[in-house]
FILUM-657949 format. One record per residue (C-alpha): x negated, y, z; residue in one letter. Coordinates in steps of 0.25 Angstrom, whole numbers, padded with zeros to 4 digits, always signed. Each point is the difference from the previous one (the first is absolute). Example, Ala and Ser with C-alpha at 12.3 -4.5 7.8 and 13.67 -1.06 7.14 Angstrom:
// FILUM-657949
-0049-0018+0031A/-0006+0014-0002S/
***
This chain:
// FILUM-657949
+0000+0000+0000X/-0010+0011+0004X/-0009-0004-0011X/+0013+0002-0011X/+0002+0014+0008X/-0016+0004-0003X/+0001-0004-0015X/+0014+0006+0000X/-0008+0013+0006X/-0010+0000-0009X/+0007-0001-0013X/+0008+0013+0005X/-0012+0007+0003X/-0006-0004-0015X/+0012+0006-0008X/-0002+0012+0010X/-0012+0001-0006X/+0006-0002-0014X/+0009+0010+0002X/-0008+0010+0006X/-0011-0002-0014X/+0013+0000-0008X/+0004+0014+0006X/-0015+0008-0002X/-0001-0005-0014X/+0015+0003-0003X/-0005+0013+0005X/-0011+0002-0007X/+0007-0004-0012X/+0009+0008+0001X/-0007+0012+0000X/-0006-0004-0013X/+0013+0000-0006X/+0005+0014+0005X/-0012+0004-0007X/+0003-0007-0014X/+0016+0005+0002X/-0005+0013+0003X/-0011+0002-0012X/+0010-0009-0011X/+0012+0010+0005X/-0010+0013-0004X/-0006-0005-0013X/+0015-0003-0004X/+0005+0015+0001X/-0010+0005-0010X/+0005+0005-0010X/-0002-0005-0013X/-0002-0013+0004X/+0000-0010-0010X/+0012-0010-0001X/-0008-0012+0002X/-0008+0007+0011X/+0013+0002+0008X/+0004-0013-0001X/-0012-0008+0003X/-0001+0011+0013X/+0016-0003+0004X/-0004-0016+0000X/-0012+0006+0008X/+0010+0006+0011X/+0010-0014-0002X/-0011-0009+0005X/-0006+0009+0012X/+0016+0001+0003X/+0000-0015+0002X/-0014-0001+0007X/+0006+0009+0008X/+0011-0010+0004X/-0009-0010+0002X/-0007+0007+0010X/+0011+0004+0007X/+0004-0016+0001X/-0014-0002+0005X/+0001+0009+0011X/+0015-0007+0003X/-0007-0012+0000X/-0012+0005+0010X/+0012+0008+0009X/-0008+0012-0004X/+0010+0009-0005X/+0010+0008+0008X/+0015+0003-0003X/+0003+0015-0001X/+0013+0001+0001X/+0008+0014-0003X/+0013+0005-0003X/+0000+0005-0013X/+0011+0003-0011X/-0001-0011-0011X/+0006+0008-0012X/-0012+0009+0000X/-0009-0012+0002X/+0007-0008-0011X/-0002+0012-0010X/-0016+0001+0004X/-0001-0015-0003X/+0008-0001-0012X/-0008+0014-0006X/-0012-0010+0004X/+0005-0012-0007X/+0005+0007-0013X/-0015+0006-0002X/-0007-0014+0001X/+0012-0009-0008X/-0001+0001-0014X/+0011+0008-0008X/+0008-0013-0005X/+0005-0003+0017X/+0009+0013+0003X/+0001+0000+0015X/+0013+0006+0005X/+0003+0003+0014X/+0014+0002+0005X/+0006+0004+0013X/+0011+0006+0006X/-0001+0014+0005X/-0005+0001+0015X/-0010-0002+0011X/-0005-0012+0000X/-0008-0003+0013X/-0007-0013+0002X/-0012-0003+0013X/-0010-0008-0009X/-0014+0000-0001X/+0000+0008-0015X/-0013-0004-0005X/+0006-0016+0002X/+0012+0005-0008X/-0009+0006-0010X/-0007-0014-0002X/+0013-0008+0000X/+0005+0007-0009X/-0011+0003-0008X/-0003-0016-0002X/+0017-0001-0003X/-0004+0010-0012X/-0012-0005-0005X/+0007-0015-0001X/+0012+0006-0006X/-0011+0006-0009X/-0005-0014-0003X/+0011-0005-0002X/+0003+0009-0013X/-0011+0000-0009X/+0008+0004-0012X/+0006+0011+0009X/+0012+0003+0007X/+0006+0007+0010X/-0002+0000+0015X/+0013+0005+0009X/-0004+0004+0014X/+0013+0004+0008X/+0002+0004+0014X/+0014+0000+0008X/+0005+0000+0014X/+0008-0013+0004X/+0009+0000+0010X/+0002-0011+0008X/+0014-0002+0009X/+0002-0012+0011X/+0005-0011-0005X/-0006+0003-0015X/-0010-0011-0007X/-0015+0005+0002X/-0009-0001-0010X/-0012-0005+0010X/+0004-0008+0014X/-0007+0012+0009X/+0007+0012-0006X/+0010+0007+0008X/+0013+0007-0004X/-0003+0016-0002X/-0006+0008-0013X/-0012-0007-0005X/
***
């Protein structure tokens, strides 16, 4: 028994370790990749840049975007990162991210974002929404090679006792 406790012990303090070399290099990592975001976002507002030039930069800014969310997995994975959650109003946030999207999808995916008029308040960490999201376009994206269109739509769903839920925790009142 004490000698399946001290194994068990020592394996959690090796995938400590794991985690904690996970995290510095996510780290280190990570600022390279602001770096290339930052100098691939300049070069592609100059003006008169050639076609073929902007394209190979916006496939540039797609792939740090998804080193980006792998890094942000890692440091889940090593319990490195923490959850900053805000209230903030999701129409204005939805616009940003949708304005961010149209500039790095090509013109044959039209992106249309519908709402109803409103405040719409969530508590969320908005970087996490940014990334689910993000990855929810990018597979949409994916997913229409020959183009398309991608329809993001917000609403407020009231839910009364008694009324079928869509998920087992949700709880009546305006979602």
């Amino acid at each position: 028994e004490q000698r399946k406790e001290d194994d068990y012990l020592k394996a959690q303090e090796r995938l400590a370790t794991v985690g904690q070399l996970a995290a510095g290099i996510a780290h280190d990592f990570n600022n390279i990749m602001a770096v290339i975001t930052l100098y691939t976002q300049l070069v592609s507002r100059t003006p008169d840049l050639p076609a073929k030039d902007a394209s190979r930069l916006a496939t540039v800014q797609q792939q740090a975007q998804r080193a980006a969310d792998l890094i942000r997995q890692i440091l889940d994975f090593s319990r490195q990162s923490v959850l900053d959650r805000e209230t903030f109003d999701f129409v204005p946030f939805l616009r940003d991210l949708v304005a961010s999207l149209q500039y790095s999808f090509p013109d044959r995916i039209e992106i249309d974002l519908s709402y109803d008029e409103g405040e719409y308040l969530v508590i969320a960490d908005p970087s996490r929404i940014e990334q689910a999201l993000t990855n929810l376009a990018y597979n949409s994206r994916e997913a229409m090679p020959e183009g398309g269109a991608l329809a993001i739509g917000l609403s407020v769903l009231t839910l009364l006792p008694g009324s079928s839920f869509p998920l087992p925790d949700m709880k009546p009142g305006s979602w």
